[in-house]
C-alpha positions as CSV (number, residue, x, y, z in Angstrom):
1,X,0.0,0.0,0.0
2,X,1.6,3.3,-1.1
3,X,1.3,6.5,1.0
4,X,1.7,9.8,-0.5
5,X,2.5,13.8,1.4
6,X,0.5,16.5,0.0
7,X,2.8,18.6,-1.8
8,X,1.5,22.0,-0.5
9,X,2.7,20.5,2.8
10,X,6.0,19.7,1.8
11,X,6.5,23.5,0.0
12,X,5.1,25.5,3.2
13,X,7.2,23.3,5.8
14,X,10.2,24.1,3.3
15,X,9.3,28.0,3.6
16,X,9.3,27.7,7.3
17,X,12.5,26.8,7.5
18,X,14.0,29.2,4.8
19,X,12.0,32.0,6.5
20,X,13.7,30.8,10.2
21,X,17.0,30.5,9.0
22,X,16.8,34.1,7.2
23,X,15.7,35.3,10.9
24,X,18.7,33.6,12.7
25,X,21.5,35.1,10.2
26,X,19.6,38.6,10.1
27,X,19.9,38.1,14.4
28,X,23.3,37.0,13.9
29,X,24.4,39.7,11.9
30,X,23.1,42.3,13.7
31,X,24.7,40.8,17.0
32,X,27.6,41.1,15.4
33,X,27.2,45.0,14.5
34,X,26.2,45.6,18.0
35,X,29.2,44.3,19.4
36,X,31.6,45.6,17.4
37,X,34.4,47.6,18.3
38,X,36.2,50.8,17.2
39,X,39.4,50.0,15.4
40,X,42.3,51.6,17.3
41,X,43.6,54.9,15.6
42,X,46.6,53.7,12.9
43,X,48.7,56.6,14.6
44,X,49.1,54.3,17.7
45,X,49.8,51.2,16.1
46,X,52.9,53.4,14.2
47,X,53.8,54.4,17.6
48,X,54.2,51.0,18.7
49,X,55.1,48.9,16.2
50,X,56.4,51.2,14.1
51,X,55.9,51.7,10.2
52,X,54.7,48.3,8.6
53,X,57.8,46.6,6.6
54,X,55.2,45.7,3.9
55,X,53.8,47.6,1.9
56,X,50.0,47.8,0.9
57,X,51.3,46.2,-2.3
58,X,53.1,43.3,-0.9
59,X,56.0,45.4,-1.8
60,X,58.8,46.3,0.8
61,X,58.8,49.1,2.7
62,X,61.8,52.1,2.0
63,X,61.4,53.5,5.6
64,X,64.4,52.8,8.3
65,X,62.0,53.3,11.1
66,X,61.3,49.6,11.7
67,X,61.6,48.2,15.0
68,X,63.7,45.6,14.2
69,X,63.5,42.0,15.9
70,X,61.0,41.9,19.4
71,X,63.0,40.2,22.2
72,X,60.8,37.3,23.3
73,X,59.7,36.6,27.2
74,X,62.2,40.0,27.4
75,X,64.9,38.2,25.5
76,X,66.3,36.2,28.2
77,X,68.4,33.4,26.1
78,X,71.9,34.2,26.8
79,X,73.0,35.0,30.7
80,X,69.7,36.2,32.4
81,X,66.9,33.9,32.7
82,X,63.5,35.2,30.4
83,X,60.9,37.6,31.7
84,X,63.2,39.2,34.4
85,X,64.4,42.6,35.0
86,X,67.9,41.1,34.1
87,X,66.9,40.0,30.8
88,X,65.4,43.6,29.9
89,X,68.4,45.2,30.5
90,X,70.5,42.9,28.6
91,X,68.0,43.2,26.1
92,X,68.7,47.1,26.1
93,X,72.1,46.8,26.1
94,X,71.7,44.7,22.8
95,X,69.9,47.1,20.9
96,X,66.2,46.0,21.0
97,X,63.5,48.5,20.7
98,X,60.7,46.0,21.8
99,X,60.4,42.8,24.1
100,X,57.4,41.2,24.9
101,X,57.1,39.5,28.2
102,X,54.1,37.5,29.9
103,X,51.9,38.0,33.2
104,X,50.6,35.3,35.5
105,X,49.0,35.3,38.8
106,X,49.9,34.6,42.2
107,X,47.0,32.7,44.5
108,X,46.2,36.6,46.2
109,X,45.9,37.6,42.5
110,X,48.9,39.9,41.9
111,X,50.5,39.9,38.4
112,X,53.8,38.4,37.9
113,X,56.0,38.5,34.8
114,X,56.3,35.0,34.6
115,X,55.2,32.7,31.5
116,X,54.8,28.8,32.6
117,X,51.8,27.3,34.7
118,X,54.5,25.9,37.1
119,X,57.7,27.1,38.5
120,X,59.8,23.8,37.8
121,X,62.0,24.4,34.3
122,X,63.3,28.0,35.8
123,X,63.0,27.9,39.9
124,X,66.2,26.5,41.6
125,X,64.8,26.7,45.2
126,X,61.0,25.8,44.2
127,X,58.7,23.8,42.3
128,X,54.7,23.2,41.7
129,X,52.2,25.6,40.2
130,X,52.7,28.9,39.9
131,X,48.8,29.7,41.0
132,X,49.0,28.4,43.9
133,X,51.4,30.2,45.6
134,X,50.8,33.2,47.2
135,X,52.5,36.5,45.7
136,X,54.8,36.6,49.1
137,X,56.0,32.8,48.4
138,X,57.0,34.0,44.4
139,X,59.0,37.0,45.7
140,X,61.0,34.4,47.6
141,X,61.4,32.6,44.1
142,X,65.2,32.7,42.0
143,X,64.8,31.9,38.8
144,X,68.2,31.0,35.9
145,X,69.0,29.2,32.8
146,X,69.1,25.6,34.1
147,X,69.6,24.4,30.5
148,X,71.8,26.9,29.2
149,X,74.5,27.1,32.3
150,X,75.3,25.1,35.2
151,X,74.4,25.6,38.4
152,X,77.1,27.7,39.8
153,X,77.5,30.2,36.3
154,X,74.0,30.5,35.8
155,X,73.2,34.2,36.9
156,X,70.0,34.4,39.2
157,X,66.8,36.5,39.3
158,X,63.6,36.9,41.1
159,X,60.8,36.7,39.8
160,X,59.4,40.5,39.0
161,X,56.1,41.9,39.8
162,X,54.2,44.4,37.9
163,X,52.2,45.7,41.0
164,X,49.2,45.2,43.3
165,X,46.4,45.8,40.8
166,X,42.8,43.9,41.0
167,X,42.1,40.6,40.3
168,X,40.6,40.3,36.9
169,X,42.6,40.9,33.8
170,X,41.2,43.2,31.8
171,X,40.6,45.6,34.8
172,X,44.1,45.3,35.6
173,X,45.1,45.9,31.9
174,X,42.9,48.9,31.7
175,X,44.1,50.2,35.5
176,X,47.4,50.1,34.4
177,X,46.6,52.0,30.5
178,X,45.1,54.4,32.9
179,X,47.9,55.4,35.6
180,X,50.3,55.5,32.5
181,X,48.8,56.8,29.9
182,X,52.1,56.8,27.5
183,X,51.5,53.0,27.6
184,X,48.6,54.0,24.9
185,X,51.6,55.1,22.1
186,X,54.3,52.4,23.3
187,X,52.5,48.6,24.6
188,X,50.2,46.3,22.7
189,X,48.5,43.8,24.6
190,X,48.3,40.4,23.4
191,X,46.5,37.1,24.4
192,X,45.9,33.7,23.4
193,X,42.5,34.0,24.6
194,X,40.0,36.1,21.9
195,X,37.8,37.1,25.0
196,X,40.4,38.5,26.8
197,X,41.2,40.6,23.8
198,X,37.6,41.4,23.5
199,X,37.2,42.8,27.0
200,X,40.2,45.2,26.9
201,X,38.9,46.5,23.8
202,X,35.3,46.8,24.8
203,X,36.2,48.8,27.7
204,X,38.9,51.0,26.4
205,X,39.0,50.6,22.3
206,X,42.4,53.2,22.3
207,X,44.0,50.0,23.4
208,X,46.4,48.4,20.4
209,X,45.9,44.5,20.7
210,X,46.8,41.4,19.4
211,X,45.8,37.5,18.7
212,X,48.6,34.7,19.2
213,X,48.5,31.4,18.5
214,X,50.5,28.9,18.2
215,X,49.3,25.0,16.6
216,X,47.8,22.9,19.3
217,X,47.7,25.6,21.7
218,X,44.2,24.6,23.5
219,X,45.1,20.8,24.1
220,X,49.4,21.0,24.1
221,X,50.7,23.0,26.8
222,X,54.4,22.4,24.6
223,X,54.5,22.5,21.1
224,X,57.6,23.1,18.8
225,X,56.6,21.7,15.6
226,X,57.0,17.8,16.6
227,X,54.7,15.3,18.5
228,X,57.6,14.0,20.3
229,X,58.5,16.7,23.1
230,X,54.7,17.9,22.9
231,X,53.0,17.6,26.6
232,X,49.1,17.5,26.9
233,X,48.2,19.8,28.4
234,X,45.4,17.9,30.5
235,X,46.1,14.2,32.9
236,X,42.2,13.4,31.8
237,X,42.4,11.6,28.7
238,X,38.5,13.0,28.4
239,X,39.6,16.4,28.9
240,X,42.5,16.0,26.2
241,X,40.7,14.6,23.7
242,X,37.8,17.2,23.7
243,X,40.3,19.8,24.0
244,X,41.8,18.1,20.9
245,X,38.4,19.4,18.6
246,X,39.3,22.9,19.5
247,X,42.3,22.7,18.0
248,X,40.6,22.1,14.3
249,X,39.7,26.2,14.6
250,X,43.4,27.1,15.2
251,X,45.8,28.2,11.7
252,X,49.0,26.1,11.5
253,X,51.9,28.6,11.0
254,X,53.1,27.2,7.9
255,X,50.0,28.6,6.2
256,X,52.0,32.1,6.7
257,X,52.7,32.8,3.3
258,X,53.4,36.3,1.4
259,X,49.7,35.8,-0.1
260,X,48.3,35.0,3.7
261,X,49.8,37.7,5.3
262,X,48.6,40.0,2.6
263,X,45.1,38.8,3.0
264,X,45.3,40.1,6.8
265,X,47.3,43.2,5.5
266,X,44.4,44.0,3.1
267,X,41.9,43.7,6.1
268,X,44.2,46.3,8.3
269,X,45.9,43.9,10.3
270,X,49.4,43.3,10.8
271,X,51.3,39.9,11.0
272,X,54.0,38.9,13.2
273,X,55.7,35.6,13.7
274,X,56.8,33.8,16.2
275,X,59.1,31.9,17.9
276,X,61.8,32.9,15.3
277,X,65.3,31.8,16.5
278,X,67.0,30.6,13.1
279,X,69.1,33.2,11.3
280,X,68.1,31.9,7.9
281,X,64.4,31.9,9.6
282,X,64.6,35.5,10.5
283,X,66.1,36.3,7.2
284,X,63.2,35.0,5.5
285,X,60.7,37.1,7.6
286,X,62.3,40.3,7.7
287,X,63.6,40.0,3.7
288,X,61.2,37.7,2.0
289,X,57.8,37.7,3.8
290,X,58.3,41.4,5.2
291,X,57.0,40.8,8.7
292,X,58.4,41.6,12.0
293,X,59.7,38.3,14.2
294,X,59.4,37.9,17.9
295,X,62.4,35.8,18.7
296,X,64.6,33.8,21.6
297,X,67.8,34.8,19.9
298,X,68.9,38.7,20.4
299,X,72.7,39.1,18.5
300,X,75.0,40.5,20.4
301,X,74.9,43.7,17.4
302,X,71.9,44.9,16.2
303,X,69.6,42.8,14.6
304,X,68.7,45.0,11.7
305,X,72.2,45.3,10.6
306,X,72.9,42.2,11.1
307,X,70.6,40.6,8.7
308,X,71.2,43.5,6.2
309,X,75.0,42.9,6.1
310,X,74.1,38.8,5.4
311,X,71.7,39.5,2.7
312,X,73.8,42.0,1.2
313,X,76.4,39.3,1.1
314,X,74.6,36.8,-0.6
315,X,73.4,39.8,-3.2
316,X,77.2,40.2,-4.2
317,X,77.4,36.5,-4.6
């Protein structure tokens, strides 16, 4: 016995769903124009990062007001260990214009330039989670190149704090924009976290940030291009493997091509890579690709003519 569905059924359920599907993206989109922000002025970006190496073109830039190479976690590679007050001024003494350093928080919620969830590869009289210990425990923290010296030439360092601001991060980002205002023309703020990003933003849109990323940087913690010294980043094999789908929205770095970073360039935003350590790596960057690298490695002279006197080299060959 055959059945049969009245056609005029079939077309108005059809144009129901059309018709709520037009709703939800019309909702969507105007979501979206509600909560979007302000772009910051392109004045402050110059300030900051100075003038883009690129040009709109894709062509290089003629000006000699670049800021060179940025000094990663402060630059701390050679005799002071990263994100101290050591490793800035070695970094100044080498001739960087910009370092970028991180900021975690003690258990009483006071900001510490510090980059890993626990205190184990740089503490020598310490160990466990960085979070749990109270901001009086961290001061009491030395910190050295374990791996790069041994224990009785490797130089050591506390830990530095930024200062007793509150405890959420945006509020302390914005209290700090506000008691030094300069920090508007000289700091970007940058976050693995979009929200973060958004919340600094939404309450002060003057503020210059930026996005980071790195592959596998929801389920990793450690991740240098191989599987083999990668550490999850949860015990749970449940957590890790739902963390795992996040990872399918993340860009893999070796998509960064001339033509990808000129589809960002077109939309106003500017590209930077990172880690960059390799010579022949930063090379490629600052002469090929035209984009400004955040590395480990800070020469001893300037990093600007440094690479210009190698590629100058290789022009005469």
């Amino acid at each position: 016995m055959m059945s049969s569905i009245p056609l005029d059924g079939v077309f108005k359920s059809a144009s129901n769903s059309f018709t709520l599907h037009i709703i939800a993206i019309g909702l969507f989109l105007c979501a979206l124009a509600y909560y979007k922000l302000p772009r910051p002025e392109n004045s402050a970006l110059l300030r900051i990062l100075g003038p883009d190496p690129r040009n709109f073109d894709g062509t290089p830039s003629k000006s000699k007001k670049h800021i060179g190479i940025i000094a990663h976690r402060a630059g701390g590679v050679d005799e002071m260990p990263e994100n101290t007050i050591g490793a800035l001024r070695e970094a100044k003494e080498k001739g960087v214009k910009c370092v970028e350093f991180d900021v975690s928080f003690s258990s009483d919620g006071v900001p510490f330039v510090f980059h890993d969830s626990t205190v184990d590869r740089l503490a020598i009289n310490s160990n466990g989670y960085f979070s749990s210990k109270s901001s009086e425990e961290i001061k009491l923290i030395g910190v050295k190149n374990k791996l790069l010296h041994s224990e009785e030439d490797a130089h050591v360092e506390n830990i530095p704090t930024l200062e007793d601001l509150k405890k959420s991060c945006p509020d302390i980002v914005l209290d700090i924009f506000q008691k030094y205002p300069e920090l508007y023309n000289c700091c970007l703020v940058s976050s693995f976290n979009p929200y973060i990003i958004y919340c600094v933003r939404f309450k002060d849109p003057r503020i210059v940030c930026g996005m980071a990323w790195r592959p596998y940087i929801i389920s990793m913690e450690t991740f240098s291009g191989s599987f083999i010294d990668a550490r999850p980043r949860y015990d749970s094999y449940l957590y890790h493997y739902l963390s795992v789908i996040g990872d399918v929205f993340l860009v893999h770095k070796g998509t960064v091509t001339s033509e990808y970073i000129q589809i960002w360039r077109e939309r106003g935003i500017r590209v930077l890579a990172w880690t960059v350590n390799d010579t022949l790596e930063k090379i490629f960057c600052t002469k090929s690709l035209r984009i400004t690298p955040i590395s480990d490695a800070i020469d001893p002279i300037s990093d600007d003519r440094f690479l210009t006197s190698i590629c100058e080299e290789e022009d005469e060959d």
